[in-house]
TORLUMGU-593094 format. One line per 8 residues: number of its first residue (from 1); for each residue y, x, z of N, C-alpha, C. Coordinates in nm, 4 decimals, always signed. Each point is the difference from the previous one (the first is absolute). Example, Ala and Ser with C-alpha at 12.3 -4.5 7.8 and 13.67 -1.06 7.14 Angstrom:
BEGIN
1 = -0.5690,+1.3190,+0.7800,+0.1190,-0.0890,+0.0000,+0.1200,+0.0900,+0.0000 ~ +0.1050,-0.0350,-0.0720,+0.1190,+0.0820,+0.0060,+0.1090,-0.0770,+0.0730
//
This chain:
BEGIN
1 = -0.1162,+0.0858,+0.0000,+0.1162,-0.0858,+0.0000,+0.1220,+0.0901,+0.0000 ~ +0.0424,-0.0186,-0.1001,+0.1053,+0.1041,-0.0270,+0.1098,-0.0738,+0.1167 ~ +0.1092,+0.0453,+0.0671,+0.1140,-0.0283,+0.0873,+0.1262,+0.0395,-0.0682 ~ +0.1146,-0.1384,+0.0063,+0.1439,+0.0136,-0.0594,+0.0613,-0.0587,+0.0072 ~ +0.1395,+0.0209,+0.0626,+0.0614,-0.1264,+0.0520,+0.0496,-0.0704,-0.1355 ~ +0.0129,-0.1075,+0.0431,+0.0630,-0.1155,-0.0830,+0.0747,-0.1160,+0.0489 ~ +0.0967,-0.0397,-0.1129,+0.0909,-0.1063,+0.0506,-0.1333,-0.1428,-0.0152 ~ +0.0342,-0.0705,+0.1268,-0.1152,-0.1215,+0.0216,+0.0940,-0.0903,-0.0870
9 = -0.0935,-0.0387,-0.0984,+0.0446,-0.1277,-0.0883,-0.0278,-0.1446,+0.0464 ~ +0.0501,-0.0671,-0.0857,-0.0446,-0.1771,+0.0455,-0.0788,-0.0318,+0.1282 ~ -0.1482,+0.0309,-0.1072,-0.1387,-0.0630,+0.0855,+0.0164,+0.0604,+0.1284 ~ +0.0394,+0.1723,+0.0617,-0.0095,+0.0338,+0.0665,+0.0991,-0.0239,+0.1441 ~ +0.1321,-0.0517,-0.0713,+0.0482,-0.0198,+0.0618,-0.0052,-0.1511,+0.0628 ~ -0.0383,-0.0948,-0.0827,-0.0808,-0.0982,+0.0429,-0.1190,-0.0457,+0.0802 ~ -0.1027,+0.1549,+0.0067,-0.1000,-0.0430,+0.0743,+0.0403,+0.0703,+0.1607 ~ +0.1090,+0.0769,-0.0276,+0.0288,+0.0615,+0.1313,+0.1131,-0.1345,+0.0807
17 = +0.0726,-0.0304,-0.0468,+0.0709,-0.1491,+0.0414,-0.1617,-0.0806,+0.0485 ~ -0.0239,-0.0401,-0.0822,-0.1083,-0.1037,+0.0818,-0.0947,+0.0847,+0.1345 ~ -0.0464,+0.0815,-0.0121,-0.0386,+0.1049,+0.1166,+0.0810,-0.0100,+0.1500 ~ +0.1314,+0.0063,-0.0656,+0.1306,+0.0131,+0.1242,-0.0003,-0.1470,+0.0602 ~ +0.0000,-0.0714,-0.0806,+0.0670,-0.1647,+0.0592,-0.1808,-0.0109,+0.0615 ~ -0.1246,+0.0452,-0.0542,-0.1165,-0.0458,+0.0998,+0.0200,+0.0541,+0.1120 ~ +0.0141,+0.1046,+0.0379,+0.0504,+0.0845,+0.1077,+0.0424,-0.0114,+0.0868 ~ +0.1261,-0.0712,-0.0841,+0.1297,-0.0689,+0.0727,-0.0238,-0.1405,+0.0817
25 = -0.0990,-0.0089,-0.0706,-0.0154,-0.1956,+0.0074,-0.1215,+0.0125,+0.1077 ~ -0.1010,+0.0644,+0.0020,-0.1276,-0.0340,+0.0913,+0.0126,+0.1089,+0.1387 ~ +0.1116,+0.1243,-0.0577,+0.0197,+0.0776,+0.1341,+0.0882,+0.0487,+0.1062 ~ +0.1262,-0.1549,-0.0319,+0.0964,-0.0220,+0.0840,-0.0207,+0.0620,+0.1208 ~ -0.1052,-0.0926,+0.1216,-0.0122,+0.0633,+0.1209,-0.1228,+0.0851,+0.0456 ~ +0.0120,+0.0909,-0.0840,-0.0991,+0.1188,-0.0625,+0.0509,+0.1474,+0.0382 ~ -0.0562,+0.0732,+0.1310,+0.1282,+0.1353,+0.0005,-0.0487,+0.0457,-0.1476 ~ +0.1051,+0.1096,+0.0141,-0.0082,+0.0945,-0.1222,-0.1576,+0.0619,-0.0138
33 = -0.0064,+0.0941,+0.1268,-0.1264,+0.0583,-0.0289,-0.0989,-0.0503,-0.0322 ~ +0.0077,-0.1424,+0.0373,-0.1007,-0.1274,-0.0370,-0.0157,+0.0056,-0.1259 ~ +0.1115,-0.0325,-0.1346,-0.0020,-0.0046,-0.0801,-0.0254,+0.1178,-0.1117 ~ +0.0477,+0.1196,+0.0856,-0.0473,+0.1139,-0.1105,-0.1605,+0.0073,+0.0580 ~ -0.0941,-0.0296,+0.1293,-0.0884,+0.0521,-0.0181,-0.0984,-0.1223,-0.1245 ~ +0.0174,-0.1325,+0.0074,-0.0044,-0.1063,-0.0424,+0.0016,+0.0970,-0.2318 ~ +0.0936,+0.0200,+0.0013,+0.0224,+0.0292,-0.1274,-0.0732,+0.1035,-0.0466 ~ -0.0058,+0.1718,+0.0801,-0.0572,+0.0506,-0.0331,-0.1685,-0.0357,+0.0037
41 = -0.0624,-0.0479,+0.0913,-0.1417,-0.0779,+0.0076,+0.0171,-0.0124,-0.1687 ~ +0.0641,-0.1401,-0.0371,-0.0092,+0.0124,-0.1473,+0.0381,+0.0326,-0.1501 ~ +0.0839,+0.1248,+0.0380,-0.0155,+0.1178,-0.0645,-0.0895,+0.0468,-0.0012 ~ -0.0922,+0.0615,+0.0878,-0.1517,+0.0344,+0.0225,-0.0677,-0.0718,-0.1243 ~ -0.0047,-0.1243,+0.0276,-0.0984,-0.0694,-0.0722,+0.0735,-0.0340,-0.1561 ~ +0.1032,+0.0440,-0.0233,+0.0499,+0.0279,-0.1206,-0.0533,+0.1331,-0.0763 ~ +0.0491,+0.1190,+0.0877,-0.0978,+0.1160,-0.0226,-0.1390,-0.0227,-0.0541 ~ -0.0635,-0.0178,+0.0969,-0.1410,-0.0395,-0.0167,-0.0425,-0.0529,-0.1900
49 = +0.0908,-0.1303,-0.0448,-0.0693,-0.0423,-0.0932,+0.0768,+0.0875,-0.1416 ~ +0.0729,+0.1228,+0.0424,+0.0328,+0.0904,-0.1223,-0.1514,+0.0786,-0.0788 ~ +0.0115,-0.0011,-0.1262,-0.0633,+0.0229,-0.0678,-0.0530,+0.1369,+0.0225 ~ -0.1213,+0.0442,+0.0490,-0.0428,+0.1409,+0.0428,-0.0569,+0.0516,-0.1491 ~ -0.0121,-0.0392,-0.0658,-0.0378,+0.0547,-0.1312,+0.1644,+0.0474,-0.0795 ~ +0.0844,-0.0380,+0.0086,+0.0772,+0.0361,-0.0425,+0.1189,+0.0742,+0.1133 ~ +0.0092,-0.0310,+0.1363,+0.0648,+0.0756,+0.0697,-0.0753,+0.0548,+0.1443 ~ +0.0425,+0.1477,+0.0217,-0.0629,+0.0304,+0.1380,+0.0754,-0.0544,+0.1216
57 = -0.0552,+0.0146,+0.0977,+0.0374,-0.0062,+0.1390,+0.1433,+0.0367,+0.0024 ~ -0.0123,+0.1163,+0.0018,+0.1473,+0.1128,-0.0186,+0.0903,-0.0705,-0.0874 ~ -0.0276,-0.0574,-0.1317,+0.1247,-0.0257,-0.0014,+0.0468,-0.1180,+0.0077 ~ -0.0946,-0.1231,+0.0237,+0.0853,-0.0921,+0.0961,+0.0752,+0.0450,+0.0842 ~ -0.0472,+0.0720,+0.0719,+0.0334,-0.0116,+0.1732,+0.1583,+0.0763,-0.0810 ~ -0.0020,+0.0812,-0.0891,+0.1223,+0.1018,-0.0690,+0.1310,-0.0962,-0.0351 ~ -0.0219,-0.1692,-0.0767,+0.0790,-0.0819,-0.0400,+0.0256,-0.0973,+0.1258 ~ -0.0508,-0.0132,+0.0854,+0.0037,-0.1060,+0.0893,+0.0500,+0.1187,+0.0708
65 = +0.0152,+0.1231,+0.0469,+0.0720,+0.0544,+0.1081,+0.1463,+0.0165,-0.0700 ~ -0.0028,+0.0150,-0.1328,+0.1451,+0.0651,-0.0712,+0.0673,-0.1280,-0.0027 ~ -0.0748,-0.1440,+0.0168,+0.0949,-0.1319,+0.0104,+0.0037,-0.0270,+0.1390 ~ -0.0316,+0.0036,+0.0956,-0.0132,-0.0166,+0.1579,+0.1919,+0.0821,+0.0056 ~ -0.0149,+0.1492,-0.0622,+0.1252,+0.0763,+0.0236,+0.0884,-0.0448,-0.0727 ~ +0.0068,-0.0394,-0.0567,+0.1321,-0.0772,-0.1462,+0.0155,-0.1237,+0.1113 ~ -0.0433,-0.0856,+0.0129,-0.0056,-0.0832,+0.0782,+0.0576,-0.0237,+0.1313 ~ -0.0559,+0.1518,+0.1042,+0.1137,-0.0375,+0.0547,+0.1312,+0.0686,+0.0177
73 = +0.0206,+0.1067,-0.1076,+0.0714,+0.0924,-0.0516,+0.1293,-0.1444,-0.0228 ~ -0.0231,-0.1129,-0.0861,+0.0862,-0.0753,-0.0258,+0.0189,-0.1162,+0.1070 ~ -0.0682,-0.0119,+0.0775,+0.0124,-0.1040,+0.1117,+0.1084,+0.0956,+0.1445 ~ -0.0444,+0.1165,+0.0046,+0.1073,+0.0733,+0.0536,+0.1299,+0.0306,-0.0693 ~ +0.0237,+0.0192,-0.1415,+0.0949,-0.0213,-0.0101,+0.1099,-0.1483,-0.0171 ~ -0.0555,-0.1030,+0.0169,+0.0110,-0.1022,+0.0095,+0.0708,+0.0058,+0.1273 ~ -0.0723,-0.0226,+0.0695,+0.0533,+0.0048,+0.1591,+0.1071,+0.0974,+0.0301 ~ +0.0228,+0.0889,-0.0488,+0.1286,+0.0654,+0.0283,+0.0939,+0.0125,-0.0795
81 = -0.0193,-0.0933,-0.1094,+0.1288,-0.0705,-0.1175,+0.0242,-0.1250,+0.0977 ~ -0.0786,-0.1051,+0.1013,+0.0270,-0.1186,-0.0077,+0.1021,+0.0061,+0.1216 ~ -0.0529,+0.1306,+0.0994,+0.0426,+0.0012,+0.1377,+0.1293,+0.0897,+0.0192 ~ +0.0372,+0.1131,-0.1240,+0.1250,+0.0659,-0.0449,-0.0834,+0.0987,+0.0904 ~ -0.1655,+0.0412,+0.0298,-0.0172,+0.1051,+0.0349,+0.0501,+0.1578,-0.0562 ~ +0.0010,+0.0785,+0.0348,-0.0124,+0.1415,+0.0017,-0.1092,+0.0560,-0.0195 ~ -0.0268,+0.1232,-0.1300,-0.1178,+0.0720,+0.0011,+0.0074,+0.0932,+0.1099
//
């Protein structure tokens, strides 16, 4: 699996909206850690049904760690555009 960032188009940005509002919607009074351990569980089982004939171990774990960091690379900067933080 080759790795490269890219601008998320339409579908993607569409299936990540619906993701957020389930999230949003079933894990109101949900702590946080609740919900990331909740998510990663099925990430796991996302992992799991990647194609082993066409990708190894390594480099899942290689695209799912390089988006985990983009991820919250932009959710931190978020938070300190919204709050007039300081780097």
């Amino acid at each position: 699996m080759k790795t490269k960032s890219i601008r998320p188009n339409e579908a993607h940005l569409k299936f990540r909206k619906a993701l957020e509002a389930a999230i949003a919607q079933a894990g109101m009074d949900l702590p946080a850690e609740v919900i990331l351990a909740i998510t990663a569980h099925f990430l796991g089982q996302i992992i799991a049904l990647q194609d082993q004939r066409k990708y190894t171990g390594e480099m899942v774990m290689d695209l799912v760690m390089q988006n985990i960091q983009q991820g919250n690379d932009e959710a931190l900067q978020s938070l300190l555009n919204e709050t007039g933080g300081h780097s």
